[in-house]
Backbone as a ProteinNet text record, in pm:
[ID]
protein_1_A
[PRIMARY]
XXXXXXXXXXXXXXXXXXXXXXXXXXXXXXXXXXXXXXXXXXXXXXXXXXXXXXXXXXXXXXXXXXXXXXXXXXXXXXXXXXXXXXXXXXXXXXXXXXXXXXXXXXXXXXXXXXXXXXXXXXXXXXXXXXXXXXXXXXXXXXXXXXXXXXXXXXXXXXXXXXXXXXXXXXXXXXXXXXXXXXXXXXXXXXXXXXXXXXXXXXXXXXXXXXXXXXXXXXXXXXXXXXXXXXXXXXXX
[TERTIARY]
265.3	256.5	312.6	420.2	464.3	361.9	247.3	129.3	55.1	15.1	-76.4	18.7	161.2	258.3	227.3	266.7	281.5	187.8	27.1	-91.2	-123.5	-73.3	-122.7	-30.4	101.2	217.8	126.2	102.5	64.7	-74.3	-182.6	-289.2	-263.1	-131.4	-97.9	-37.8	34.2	94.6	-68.8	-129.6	-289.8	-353.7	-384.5	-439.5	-383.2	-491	-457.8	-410.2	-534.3	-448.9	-287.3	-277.2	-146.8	-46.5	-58.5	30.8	56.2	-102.1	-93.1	-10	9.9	84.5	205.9	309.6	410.5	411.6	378.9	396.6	382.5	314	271.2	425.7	456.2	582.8	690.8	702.6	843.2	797.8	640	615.2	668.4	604.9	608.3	721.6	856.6	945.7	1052.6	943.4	1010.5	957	810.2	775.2	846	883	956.8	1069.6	1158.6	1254.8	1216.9	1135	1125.4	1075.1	958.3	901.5	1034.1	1099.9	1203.2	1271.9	1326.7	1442.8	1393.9	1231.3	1161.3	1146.4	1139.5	1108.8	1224.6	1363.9	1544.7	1552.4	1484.2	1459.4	1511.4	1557	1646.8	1721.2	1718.3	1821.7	1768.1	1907.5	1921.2	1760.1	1700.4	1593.9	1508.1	1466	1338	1271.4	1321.5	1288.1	1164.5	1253.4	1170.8	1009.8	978.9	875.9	728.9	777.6	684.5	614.7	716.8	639	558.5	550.4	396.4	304.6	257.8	206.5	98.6	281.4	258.5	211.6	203.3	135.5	15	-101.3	-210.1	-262.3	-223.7	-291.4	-203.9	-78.7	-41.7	-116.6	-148.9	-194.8	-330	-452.4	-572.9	-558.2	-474	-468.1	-432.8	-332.9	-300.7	-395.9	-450.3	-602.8	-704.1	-721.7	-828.1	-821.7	-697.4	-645.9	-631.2	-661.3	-652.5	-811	-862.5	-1035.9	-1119.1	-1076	-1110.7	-1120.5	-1081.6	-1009.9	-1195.8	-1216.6	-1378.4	-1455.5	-1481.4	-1556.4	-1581.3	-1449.3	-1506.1	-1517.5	-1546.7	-1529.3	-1401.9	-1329.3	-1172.7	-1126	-1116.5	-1075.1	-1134.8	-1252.7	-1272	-1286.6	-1209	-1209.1	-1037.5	-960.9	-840.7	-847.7	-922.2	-892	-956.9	-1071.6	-1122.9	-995.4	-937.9	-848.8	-715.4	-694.1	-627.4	-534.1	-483.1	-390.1	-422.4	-305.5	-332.5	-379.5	-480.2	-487	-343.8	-227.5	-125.7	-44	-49.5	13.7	-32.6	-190	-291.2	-300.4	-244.7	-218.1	-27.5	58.5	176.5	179.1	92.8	108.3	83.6	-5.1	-79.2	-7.5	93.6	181.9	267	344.6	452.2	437.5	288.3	260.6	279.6	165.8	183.3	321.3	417.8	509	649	632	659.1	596.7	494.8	428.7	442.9	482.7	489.2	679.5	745.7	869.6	929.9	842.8	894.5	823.9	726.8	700.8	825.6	837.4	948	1054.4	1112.1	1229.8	1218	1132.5	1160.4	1154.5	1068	1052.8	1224.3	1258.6	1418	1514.9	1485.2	1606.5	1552.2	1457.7	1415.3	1451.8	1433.2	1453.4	1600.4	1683.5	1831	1882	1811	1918.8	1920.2	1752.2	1741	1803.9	1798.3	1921.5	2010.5	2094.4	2190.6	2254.2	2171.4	2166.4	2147.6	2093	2027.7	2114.6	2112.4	2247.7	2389.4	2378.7	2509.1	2504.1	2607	2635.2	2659	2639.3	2710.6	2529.8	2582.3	2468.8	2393.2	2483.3	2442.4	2556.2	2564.4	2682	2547.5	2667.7	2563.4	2515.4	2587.3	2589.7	2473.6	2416.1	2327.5	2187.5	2171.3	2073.8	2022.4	2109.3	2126.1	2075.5	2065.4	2028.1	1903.6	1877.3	1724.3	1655.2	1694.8	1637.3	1582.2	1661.7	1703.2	1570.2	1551.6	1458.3	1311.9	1333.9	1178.8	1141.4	1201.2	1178.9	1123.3	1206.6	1136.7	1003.4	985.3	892.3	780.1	770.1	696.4	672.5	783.3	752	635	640.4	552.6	425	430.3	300.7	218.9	253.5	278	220.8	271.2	235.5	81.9	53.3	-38.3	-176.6	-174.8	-220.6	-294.8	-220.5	-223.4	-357.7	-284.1	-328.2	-486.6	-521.4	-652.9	-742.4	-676.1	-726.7	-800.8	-727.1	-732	-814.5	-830.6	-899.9	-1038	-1091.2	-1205.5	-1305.9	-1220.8	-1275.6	-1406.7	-1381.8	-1477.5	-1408.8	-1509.4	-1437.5	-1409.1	-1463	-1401.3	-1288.9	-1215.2	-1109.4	-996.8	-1024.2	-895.1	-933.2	-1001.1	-1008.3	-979.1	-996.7	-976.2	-838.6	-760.5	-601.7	-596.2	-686.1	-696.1	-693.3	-814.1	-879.7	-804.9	-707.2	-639.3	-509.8	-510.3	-354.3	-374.1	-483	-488.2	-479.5	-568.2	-491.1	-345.1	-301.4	-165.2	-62.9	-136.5	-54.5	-81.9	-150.4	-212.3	-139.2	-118.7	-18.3	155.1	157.6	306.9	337.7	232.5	263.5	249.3	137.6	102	244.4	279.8	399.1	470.7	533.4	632.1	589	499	457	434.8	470.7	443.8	578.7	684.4	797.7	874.2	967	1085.6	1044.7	895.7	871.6	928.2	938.9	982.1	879.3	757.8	667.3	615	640.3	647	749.4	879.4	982.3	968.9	899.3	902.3	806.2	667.1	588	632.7	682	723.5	845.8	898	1017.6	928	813.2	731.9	622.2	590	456.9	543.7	538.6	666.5	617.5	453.2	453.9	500.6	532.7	641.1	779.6	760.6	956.7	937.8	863	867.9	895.4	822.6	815.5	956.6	1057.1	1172.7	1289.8	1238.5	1342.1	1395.1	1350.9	1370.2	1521.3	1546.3	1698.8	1769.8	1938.3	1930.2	1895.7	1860.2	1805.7	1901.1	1865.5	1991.5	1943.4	1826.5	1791.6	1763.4	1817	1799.8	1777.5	1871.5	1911.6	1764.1	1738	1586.4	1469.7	1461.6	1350	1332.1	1472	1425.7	1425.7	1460.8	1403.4	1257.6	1203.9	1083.8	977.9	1042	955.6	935.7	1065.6	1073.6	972	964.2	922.7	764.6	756.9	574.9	531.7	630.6	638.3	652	682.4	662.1	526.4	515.5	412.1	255.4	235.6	143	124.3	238.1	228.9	181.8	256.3	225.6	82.1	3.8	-100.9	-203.9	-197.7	-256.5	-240.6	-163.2	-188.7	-247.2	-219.1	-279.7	-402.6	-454	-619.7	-680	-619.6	-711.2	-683.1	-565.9	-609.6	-741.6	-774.2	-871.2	-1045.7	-1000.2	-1117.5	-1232.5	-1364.4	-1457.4	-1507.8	-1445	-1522.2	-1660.2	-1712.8	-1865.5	-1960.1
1700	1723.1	1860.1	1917.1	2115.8	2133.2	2137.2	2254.7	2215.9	2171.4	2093.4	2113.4	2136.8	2209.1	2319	2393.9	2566.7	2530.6	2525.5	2575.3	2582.1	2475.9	2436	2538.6	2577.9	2663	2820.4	2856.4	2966	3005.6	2886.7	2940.7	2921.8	2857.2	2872.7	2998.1	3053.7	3167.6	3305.5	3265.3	3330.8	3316.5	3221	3200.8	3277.7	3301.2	3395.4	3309.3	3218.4	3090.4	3059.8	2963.9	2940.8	3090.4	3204.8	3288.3	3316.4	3345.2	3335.4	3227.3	3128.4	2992.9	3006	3062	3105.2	3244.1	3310.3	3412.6	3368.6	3304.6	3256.2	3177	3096.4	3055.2	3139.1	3250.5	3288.1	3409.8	3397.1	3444.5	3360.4	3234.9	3169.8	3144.5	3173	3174.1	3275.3	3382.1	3470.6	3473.3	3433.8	3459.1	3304.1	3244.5	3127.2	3158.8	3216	3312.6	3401.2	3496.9	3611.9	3537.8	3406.8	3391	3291.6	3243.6	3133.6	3285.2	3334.8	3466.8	3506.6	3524.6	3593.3	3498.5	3366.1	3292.3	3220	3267.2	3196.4	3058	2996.1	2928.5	2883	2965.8	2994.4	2889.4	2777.1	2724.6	2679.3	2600.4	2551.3	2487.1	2394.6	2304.1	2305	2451.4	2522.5	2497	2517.5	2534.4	2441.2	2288.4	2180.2	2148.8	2232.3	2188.5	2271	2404.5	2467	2395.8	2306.5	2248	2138.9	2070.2	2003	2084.5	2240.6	2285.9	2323.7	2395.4	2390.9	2283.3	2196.5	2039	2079.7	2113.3	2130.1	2240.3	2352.8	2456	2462.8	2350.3	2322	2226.2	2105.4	1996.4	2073.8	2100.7	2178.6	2251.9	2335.5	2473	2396.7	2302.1	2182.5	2076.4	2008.9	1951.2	2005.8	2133.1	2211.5	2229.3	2302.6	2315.6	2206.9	2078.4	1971.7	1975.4	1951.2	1924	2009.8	2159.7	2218.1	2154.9	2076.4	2000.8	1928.4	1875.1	1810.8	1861.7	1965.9	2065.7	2212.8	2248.4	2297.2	2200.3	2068	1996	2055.7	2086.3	2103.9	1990.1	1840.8	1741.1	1639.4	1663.3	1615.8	1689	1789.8	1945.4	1884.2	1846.1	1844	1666.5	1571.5	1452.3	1508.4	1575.4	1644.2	1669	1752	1764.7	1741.7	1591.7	1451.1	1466.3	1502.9	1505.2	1368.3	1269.7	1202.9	1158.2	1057.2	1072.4	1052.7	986.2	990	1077.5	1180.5	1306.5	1417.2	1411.7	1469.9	1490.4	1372.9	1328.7	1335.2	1322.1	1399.6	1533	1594.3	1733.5	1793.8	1701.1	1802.8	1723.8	1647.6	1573.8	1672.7	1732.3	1783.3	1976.7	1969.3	2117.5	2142.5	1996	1990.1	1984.6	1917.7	1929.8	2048.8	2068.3	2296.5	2363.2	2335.5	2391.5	2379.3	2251.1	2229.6	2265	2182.7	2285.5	2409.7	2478.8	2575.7	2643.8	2624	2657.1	2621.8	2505.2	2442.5	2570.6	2539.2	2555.5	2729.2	2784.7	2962.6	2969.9	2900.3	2874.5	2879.3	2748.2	2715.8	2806.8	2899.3	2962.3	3122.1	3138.1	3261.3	3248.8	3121.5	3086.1	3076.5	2987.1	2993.9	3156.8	3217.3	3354.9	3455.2	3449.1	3491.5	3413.9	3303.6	3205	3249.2	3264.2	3320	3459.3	3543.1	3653.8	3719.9	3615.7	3630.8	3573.3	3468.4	3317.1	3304.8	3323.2	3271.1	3170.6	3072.5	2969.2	2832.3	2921.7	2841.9	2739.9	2630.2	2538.2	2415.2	2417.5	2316.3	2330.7	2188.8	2121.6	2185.4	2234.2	2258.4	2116.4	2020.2	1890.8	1840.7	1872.2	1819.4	1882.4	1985.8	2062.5	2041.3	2038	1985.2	1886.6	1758.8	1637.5	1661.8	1715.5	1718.5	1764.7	1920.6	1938.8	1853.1	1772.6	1651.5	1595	1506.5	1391.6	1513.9	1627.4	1692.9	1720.7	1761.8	1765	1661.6	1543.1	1428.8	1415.6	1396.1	1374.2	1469.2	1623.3	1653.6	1636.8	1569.3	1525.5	1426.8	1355.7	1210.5	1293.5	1365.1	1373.7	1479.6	1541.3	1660.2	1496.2	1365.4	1244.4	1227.9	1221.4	1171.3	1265.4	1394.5	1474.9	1451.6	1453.3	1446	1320.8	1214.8	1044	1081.1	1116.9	1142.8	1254.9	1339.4	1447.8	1446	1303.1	1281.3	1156.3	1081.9	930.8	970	1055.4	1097.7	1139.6	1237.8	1287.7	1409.2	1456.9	1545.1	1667.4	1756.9	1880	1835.8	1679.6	1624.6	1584.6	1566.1	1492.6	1576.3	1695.3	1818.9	1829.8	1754.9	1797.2	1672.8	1555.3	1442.1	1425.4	1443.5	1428.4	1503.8	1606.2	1693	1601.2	1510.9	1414	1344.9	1257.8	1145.4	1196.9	1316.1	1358.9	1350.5	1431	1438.1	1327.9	1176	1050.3	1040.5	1063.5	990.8	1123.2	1265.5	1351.4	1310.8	1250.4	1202.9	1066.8	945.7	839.4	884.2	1007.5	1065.3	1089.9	1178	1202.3	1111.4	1030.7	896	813.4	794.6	682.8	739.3	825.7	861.9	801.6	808.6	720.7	612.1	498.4	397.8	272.4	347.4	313.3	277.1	183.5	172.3	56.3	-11.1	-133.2	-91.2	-261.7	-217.7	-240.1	-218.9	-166.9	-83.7	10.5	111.9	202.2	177.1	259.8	253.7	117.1	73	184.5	175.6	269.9	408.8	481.1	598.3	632.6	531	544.6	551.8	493.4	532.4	634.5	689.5	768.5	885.3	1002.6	1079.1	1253.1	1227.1	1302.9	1283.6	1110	1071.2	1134	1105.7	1162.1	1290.9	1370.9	1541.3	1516	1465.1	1500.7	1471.2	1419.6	1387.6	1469.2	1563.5	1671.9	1747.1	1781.1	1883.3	1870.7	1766.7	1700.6	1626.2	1606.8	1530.8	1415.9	1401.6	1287.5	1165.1	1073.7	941.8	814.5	830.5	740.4	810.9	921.3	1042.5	933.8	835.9	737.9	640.2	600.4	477.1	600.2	693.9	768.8	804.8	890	909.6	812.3	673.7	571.8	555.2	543.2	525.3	608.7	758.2	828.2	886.3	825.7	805.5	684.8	569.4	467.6	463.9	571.2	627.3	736.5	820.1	898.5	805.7	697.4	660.1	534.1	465.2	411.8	481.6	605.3	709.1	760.6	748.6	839	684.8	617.3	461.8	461.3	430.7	415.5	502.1	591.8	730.8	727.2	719.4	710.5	576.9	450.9	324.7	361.7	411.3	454.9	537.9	649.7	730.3	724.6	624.4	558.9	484.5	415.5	331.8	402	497	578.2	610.5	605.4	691.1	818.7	883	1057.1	1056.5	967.3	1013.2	1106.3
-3133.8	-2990.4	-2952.5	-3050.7	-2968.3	-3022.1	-3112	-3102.3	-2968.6	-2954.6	-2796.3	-2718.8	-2669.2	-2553.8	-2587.4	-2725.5	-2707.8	-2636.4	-2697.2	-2661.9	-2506.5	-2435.1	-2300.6	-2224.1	-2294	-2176.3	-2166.3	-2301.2	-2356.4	-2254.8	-2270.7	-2172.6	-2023.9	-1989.9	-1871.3	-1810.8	-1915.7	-1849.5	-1890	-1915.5	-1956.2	-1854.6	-1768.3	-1666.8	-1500.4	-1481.1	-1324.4	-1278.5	-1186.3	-1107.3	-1095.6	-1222.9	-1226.8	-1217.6	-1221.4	-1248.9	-1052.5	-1039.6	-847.3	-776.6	-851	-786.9	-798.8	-914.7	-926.4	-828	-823.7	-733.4	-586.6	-526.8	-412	-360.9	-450.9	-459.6	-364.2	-467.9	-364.5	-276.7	-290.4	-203.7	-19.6	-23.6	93.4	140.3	-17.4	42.5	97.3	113.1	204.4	342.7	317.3	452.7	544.1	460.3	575.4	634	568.2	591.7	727.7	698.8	814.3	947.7	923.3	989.5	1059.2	1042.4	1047.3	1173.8	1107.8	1141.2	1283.1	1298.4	1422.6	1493	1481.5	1580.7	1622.6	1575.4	1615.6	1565.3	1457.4	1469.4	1311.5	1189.2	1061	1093.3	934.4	891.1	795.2	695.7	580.8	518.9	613.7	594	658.8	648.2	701.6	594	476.2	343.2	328.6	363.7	309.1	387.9	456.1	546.9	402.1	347.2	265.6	88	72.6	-69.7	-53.2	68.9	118.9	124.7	145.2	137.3	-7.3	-49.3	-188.1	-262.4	-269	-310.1	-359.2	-260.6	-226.6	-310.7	-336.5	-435	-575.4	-619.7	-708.2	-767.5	-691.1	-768.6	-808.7	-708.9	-716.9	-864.5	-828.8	-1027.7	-1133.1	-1101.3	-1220.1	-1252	-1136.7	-1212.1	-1263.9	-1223	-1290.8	-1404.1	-1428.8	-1565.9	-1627.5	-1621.6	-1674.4	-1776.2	-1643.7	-1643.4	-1750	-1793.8	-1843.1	-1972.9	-2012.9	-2131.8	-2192.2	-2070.2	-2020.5	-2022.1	-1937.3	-1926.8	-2006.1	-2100.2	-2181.7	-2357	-2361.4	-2460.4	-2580.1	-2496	-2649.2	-2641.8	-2571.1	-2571.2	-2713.2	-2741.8	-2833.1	-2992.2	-3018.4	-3040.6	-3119.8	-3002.6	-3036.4	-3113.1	-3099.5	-3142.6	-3254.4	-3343.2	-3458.9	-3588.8	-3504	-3591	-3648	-3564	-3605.2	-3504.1	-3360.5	-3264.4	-3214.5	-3190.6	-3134.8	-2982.3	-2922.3	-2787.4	-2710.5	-2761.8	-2632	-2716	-2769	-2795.6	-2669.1	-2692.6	-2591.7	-2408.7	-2443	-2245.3	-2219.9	-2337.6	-2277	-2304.2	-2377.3	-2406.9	-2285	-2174.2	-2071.2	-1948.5	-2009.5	-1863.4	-1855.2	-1945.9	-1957.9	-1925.9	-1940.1	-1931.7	-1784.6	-1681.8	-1574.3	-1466.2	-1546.3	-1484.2	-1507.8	-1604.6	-1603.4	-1527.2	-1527.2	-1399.9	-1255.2	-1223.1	-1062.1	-1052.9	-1183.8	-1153.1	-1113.1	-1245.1	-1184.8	-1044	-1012.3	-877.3	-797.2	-791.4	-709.1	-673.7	-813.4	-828.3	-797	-838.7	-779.7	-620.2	-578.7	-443.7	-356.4	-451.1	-385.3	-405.1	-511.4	-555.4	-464.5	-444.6	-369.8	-181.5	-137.5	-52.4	29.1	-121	-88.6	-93.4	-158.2	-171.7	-47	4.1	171.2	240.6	281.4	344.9	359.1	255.8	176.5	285	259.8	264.2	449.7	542.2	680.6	745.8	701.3	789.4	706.1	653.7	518.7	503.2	464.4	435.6	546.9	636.3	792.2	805.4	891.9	915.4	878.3	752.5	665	548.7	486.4	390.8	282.4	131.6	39	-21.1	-26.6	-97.6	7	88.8	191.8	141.3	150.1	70.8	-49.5	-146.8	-269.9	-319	-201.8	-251.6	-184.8	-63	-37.6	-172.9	-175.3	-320.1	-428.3	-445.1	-583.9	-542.4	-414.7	-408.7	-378.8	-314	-366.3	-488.8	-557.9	-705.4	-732.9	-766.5	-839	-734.8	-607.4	-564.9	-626.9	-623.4	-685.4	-857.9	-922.5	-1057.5	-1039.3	-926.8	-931.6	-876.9	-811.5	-767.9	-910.7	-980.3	-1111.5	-1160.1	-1188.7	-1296.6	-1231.5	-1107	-1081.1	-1088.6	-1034.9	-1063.7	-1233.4	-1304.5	-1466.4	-1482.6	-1403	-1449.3	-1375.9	-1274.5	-1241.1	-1302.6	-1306.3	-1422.1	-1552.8	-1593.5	-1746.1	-1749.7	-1647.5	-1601.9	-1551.6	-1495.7	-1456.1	-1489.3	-1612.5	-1723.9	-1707.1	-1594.2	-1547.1	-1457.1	-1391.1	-1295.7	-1147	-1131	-1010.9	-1023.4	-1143.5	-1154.5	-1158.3	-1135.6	-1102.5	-924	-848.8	-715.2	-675.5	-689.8	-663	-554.9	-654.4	-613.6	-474.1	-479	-338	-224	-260.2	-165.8	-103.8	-204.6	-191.6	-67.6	-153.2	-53.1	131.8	118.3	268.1	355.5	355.2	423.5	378.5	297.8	246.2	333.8	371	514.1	605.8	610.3	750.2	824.4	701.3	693.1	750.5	652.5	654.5	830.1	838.9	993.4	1092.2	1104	1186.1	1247	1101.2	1077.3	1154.2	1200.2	1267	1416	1431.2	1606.7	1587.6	1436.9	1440.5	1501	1509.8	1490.8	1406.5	1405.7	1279.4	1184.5	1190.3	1135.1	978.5	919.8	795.1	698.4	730.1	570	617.7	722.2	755.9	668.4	662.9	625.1	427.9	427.4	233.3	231.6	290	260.2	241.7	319.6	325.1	222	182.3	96.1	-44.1	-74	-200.8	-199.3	-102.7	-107.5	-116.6	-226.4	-207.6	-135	-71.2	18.2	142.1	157.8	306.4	277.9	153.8	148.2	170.8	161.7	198	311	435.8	579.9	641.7	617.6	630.7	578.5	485.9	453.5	504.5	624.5	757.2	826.8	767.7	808.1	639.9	660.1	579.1	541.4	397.3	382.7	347	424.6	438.5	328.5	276.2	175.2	26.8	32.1	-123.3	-217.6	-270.4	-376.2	-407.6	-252.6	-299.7	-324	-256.9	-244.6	-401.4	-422.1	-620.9	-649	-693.5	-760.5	-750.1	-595.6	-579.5	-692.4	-728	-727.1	-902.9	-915.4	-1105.9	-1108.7	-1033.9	-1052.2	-1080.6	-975	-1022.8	-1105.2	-1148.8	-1259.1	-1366.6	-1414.1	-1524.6	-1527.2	-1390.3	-1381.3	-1405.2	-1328	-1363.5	-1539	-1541.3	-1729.5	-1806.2	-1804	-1877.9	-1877.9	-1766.9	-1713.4	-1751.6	-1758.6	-1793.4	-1972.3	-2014	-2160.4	-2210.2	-2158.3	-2152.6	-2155.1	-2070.4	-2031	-2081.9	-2136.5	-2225.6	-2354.6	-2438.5	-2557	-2599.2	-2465.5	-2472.2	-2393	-2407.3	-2331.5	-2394.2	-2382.6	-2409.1	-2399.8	-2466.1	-2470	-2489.7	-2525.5	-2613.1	-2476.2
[MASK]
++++++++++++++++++++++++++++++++++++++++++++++++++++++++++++++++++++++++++++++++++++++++++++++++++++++++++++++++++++++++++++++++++++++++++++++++++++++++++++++++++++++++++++++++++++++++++++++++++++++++++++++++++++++++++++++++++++++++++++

């Protein structure tokens, strides 16, 4: 399985796309910054409103880059020359989620240092920040699993756009819910869909603890599932 990682990191950092997505990264996180700064409007968890965004042309470059797998037939290329299929599908879980990390994470660290640097430290507890951080991450780990699990389940160049699809009701849910009131499979829902847990970052988050459970919970449900399924898959 490291020859099928090198290989997948290697044509990742080869690929434009993904290299535009890392750059775009801290790109947006300056312009949240300035744009934050001009409108008086700068603080700690401005931050969290930009990696829902990011979602959207992460998952998109990461399913693609999946699909290619399909579409240019190296998927059956790589079972040829004896790699196993669930070597195959964590080689390209794990590529995916280096990938949406580090987006993340330059994002946050480009972001905190203008923060940093405009407002100081005043406005926010770091231990408050910190844990928002924590539960976006994993949230984007789960969504990085799922991305993967449709990618690899579809088995075609729809199956890197798919995830596109899905997201948009599930923003649409995120936002709704907030005029639905405080019902409680209202609040279960939103505590597992971990693009609900984004929309709530804007403040601290008072359920950090269930939200990452929730969201490991589908990071390993997605990967299980996803290798379950393309052990048993038909390439022909």
């Amino acid at each position: 399985m490291n020859k099928l990682l090198k290989v997948n990191l290697k044509l990742m950092l080869r690929r434009k796309d993904t290299m535009i997505c890392v750059i775009m990264s801290a790109v947006l996180a300056l312009l949240e910054v300035l744009i934050g700064k001009l409108n008086g409007s700068l603080d700690w968890f401005g931050m969290f409103e930009i990696p829902l965004i990011m979602m959207m042309f992460m998952s998109a470059v990461g399913g693609l880059f999946i699909s290619r797998d399909y579409t240019q037939n190296t998927i059956r290329n790589k079972l040829t020359v004896g790699h196993k299929r669930s070597h195959i599908y964590l080689a390209n879980q794990i590529a995916e989620t280096v990938f949406f990390g580090v987006c993340l994470i330059l994002f946050f660290a480009v972001s905190s240092a203008a923060d940093l640097i405009v407002i100081g430290a005043k406005g926010a507890a770091a231990s408050d920040v910190l844990k928002n951080m924590t539960v976006c991450f994993f949230a984007v780990v789960a969504v990085s699993a799922l991305t993967t699990f449709l990618a690899m389940t579809v088995k075609s160049a729809a199956g890197g756009v798919l995830h596109i699809i899905i997201m948009y009701p599930l923003l649409m849910f995120a936002v709704m819910s907030q005029e639905f009131g405080d019902s409680k499979w209202m609040q279960v829902m939103n505590d597992i869909i971990p693009l609900s847990q984004m929309t709530v970052l804007a403040v601290p988050d008072k359920r950090a603890a269930i939200h990452i459970v929730y969201s490991l919970i589908l990071t390993v449900f997605f990967i299980t599932a996803g290798v379950v399924n393309f052990r048993k898959a038909d390439l022909k």
